[in-house]
N, C-alpha and C positions, 0 to 999 in steps of 0.2 A: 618109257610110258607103258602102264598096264593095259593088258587087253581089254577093251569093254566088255561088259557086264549085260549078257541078255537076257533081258528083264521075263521074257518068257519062258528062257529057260529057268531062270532061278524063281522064279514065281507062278506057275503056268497056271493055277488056280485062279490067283488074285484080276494077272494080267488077261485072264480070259471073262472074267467080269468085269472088267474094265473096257474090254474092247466091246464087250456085249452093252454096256450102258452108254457107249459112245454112236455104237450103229443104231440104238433104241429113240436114244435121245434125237438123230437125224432125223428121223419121220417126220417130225413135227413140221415142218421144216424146208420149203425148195431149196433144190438140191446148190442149184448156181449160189444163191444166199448165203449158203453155209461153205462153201469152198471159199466165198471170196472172206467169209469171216477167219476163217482159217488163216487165208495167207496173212490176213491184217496181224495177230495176235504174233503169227510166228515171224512176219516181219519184226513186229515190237519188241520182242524177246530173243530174235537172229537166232531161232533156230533154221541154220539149212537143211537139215532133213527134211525139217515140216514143210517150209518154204519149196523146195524141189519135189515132195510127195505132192503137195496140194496143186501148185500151179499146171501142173501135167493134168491130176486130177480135171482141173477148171475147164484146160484146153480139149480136153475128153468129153467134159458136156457141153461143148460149143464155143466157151468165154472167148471174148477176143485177146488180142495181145495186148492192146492197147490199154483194158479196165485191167489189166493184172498188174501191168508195171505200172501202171497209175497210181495202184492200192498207199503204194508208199505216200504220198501227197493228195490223197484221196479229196481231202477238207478244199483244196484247190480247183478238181478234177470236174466238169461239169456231164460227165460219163453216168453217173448212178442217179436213181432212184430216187425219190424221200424217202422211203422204204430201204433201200442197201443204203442210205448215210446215213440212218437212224441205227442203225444195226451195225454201221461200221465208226458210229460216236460212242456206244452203249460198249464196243469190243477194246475201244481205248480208254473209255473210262475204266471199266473193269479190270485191264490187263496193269493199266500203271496205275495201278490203287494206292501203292507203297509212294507215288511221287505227291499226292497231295488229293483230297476230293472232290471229284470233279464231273460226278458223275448226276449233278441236278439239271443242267440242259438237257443231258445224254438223255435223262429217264422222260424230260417232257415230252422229246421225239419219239422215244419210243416207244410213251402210250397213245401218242399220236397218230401211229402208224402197224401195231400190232397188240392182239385180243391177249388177254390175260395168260391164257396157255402158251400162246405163240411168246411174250415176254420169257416166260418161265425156260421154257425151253430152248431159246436164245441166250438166256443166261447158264443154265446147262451145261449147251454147247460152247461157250466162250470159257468157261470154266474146265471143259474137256481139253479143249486144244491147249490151254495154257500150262496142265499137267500133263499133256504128250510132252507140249514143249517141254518142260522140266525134265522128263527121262530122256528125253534123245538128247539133249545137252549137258544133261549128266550125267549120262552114261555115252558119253560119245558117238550117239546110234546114225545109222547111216544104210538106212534100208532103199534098195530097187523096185520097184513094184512096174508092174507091168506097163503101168502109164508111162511112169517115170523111163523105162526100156525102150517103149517104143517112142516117147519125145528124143 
């Protein structure tokens, strides 16, 4: 097996505007909301990097244990929000776009429940995490981050 490929080092340009448009895109945004949307996508897509950065993450701003391991069967779960199942419908339609379209309920909830901006930048960020996803599973990435150390 070759050694993975870090994308910062081989790109530090690219990869530094990319982190900057993914911290930018955050604001929009509570913080809890966006963590659990994170694990959703990177549940869907198995990346464990993302899944082990973010869940640390989550438990860092408070989330319980219970709404994280739920995320998996969320659709079941009566733990969230109208607001986090509108966002965590809208994170599954978008992320398995390639299994079929499915994202016309997804989008009723989510004008239901978030302003124009808040949409845009929900889609953003589901779009962010699903290209994390893609380099840390395509590059084998497997980062510590301080969350992640001290969980």
């Amino acid at each position: 097996m070759t050694k993975p490929i870090d994308p910062f080092a081989a790109a530090p340009h690219l990869m530094k505007q990319w982190m900057g448009a993914s911290l930018e895109i955050e604001k929009g945004l509570e913080k809890s909301l966006i963590e659990l949307v994170k694990i959703r996508a990177s549940i869907l897509n198995g990346c464990a990097n993302c899944i082990n950065m973010h869940t640390a993450d989550a438990r860092s701003l408070g989330e319980s244990e219970q709404r994280i391991y739920l995320l998996a069967a969320w659709h079941e779960a009566p733990v969230y929000t109208d607001r986090e199942r509108a966002a965590l419908a809208w994170t599954d339609a978008l992320t398995t776009l390639s299994q079929g379209h499915t994202q016309k309920a997804a989008k009723e909830a989510l004008e239901a429940h978030f302003t124009l901006e808040e949409q845009v930048n929900l889609t953003l960020m589901i779009n962010i995490i699903n290209g994390w996803n893609r380099i840390a599973v395509g590059f084998d990435l497997w980062y510590e981050t301080p969350a992640t150390q001290a969980a």
